[in-house]
Backbone as CSV, one residue per row, in Angstrom:
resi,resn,N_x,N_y,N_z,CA_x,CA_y,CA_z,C_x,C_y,C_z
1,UNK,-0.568,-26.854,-19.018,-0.559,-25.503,-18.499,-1.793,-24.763,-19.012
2,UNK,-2.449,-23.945,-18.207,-3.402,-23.732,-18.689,-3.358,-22.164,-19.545
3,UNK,-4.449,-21.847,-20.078,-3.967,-20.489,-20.683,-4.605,-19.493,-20.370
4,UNK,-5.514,-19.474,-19.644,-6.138,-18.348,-18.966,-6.309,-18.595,-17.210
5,UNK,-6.221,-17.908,-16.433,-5.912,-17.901,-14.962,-7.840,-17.639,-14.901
6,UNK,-7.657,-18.515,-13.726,-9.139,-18.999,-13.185,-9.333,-17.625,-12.211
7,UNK,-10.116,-16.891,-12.396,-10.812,-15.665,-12.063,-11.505,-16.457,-10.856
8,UNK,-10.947,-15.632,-9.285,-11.802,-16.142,-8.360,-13.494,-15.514,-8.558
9,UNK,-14.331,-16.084,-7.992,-15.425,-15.958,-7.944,-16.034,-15.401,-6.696
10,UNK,-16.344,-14.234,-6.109,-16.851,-13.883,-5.219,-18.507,-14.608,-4.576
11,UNK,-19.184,-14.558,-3.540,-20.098,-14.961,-2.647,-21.003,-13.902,-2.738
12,UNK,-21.890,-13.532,-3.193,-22.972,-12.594,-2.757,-22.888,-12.353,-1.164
13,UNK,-22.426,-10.540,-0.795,-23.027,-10.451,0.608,-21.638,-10.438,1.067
14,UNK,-20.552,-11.032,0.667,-18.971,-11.040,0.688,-18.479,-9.636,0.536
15,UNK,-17.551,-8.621,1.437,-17.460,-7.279,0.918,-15.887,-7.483,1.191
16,UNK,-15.476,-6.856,0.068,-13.861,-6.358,0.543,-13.649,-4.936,-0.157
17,UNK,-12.522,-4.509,0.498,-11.656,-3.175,0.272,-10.590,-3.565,-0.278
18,UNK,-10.586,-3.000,-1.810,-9.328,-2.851,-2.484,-8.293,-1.712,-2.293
19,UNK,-7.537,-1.740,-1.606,-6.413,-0.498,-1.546,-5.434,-0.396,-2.724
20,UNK,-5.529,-0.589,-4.273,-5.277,-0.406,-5.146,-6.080,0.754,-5.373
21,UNK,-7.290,0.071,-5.858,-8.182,0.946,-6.617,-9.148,1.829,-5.244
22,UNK,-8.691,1.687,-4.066,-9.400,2.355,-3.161,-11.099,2.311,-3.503
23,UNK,-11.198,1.046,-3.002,-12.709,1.107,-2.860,-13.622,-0.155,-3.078
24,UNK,-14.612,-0.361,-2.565,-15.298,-1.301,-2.116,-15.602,-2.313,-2.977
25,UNK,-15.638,-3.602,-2.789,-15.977,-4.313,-4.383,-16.950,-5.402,-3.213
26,UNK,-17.864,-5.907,-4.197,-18.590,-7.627,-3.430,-17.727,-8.418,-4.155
27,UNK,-17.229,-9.256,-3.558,-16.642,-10.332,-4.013,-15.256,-10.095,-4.630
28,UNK,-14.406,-11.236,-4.581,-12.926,-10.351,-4.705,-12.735,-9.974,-6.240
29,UNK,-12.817,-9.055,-6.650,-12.312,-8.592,-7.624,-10.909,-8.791,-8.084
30,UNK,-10.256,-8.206,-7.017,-8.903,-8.166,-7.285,-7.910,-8.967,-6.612
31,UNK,-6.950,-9.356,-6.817,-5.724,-10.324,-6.107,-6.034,-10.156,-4.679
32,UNK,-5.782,-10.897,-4.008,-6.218,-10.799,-2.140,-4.719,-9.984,-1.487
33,UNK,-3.730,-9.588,-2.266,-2.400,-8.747,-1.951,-2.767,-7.497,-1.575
34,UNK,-4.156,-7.386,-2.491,-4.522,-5.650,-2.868,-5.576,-5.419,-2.494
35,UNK,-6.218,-6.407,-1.047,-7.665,-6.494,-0.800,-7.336,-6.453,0.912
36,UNK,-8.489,-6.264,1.291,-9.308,-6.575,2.792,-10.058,-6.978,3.260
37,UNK,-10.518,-7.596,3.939,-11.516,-8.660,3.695,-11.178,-10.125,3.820
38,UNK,-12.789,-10.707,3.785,-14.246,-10.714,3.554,-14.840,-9.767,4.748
39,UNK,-15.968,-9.280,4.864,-16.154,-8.063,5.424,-18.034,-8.503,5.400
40,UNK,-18.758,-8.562,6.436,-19.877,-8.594,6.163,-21.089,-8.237,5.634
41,UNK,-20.486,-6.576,5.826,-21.112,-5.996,5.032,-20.583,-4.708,4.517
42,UNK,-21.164,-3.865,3.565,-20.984,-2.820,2.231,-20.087,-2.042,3.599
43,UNK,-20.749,-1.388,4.704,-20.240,-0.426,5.607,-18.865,-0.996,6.220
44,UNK,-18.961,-2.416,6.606,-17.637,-2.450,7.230,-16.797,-2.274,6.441
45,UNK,-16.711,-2.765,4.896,-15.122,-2.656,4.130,-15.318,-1.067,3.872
46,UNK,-16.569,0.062,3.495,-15.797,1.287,3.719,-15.675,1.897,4.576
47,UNK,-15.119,1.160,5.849,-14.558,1.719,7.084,-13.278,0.869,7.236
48,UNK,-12.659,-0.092,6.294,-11.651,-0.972,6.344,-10.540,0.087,6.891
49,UNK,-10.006,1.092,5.791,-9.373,1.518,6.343,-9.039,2.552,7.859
50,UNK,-10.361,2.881,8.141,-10.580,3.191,9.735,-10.025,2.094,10.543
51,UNK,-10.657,0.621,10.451,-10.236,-0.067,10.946,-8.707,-0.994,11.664
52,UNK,-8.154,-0.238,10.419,-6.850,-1.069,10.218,-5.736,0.219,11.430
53,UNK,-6.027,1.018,10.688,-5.406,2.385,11.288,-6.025,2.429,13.184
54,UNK,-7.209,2.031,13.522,-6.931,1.496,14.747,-6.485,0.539,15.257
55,UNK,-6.308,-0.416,14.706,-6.046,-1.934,14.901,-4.594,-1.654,15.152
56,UNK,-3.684,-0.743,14.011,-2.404,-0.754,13.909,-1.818,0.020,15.390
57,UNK,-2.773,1.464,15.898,-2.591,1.954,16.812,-2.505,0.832,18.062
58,UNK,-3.541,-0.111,18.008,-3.768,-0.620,19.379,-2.261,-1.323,19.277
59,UNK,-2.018,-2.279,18.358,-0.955,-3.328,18.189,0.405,-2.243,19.012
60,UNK,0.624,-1.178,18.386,1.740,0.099,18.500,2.121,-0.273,19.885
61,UNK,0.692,-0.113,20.450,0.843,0.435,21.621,0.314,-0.821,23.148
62,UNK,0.695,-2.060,22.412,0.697,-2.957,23.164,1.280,-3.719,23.931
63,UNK,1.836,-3.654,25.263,3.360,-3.362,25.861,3.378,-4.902,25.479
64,UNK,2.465,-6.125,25.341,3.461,-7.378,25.054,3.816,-7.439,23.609
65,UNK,3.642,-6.671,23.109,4.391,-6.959,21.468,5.986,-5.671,21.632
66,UNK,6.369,-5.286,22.727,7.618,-4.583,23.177,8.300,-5.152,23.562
67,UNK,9.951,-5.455,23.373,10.855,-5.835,24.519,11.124,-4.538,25.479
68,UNK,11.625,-4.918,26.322,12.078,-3.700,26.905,13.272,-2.896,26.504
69,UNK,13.491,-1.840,26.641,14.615,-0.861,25.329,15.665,-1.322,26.152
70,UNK,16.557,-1.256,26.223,18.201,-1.796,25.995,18.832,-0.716,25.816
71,UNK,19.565,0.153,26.771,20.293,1.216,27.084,21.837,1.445,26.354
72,UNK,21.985,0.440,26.291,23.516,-0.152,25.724,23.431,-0.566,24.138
73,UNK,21.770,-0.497,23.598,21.809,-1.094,22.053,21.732,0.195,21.271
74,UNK,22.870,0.436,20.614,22.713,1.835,19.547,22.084,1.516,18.378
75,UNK,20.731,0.510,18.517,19.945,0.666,17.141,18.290,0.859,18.080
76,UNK,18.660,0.816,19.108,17.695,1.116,20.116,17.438,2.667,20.211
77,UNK,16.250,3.357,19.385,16.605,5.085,19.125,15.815,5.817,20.357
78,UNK,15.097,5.022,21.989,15.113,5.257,22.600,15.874,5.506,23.947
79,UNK,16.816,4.784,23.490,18.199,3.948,24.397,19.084,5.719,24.078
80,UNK,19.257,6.220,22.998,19.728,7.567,22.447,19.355,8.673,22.433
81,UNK,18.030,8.520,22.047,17.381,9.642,21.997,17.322,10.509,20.436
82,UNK,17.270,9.259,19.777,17.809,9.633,18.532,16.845,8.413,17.587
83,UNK,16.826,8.651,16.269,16.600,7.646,15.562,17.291,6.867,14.880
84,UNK,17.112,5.465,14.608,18.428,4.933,13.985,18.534,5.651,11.728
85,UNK,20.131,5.706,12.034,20.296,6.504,10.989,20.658,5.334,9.947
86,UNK,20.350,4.167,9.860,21.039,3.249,9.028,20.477,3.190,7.714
């Protein structure tokens, strides 16, 4: 077993966004749980989070990632008009 954990090693030119520590690192600094990335360059990871926040909009709003709502399903909070309270 070993006794010290092998520190990844970042790539020169490699950019990620840490959403821990909010903010740009070359090379992964931190656990890849708490990262974004690899990123080509310095500008794209500090626009990561621009990115994601559109990405998430487009996904939202992408009728094949929808079933169609279900009138009869009361966890369906369009089917009600309501949100589910569970």
């Amino acid at each position: 077993m070993a006794l010290f954990k092998k520190r990844t090693v970042g790539k020169p030119g490699e950019w990620y966004y840490c959403l821990e520590h909010q903010k740009v690192e070359e090379g992964p600094d931190c656990p890849g749980k708490n990262r974004f990335g690899p990123y080509a360059s310095r500008t794209e990871a500090e626009h990561a989070m621009d990115t994601a926040r559109e990405r998430n909009l487009e996904w939202e709003n992408d009728p094949r990632w929808h079933d169609p709502h279900d009138p009869h399903d009361p966890h369906d909070a369009s089917a009600t008009g309501r949100a589910d309270e569970d």
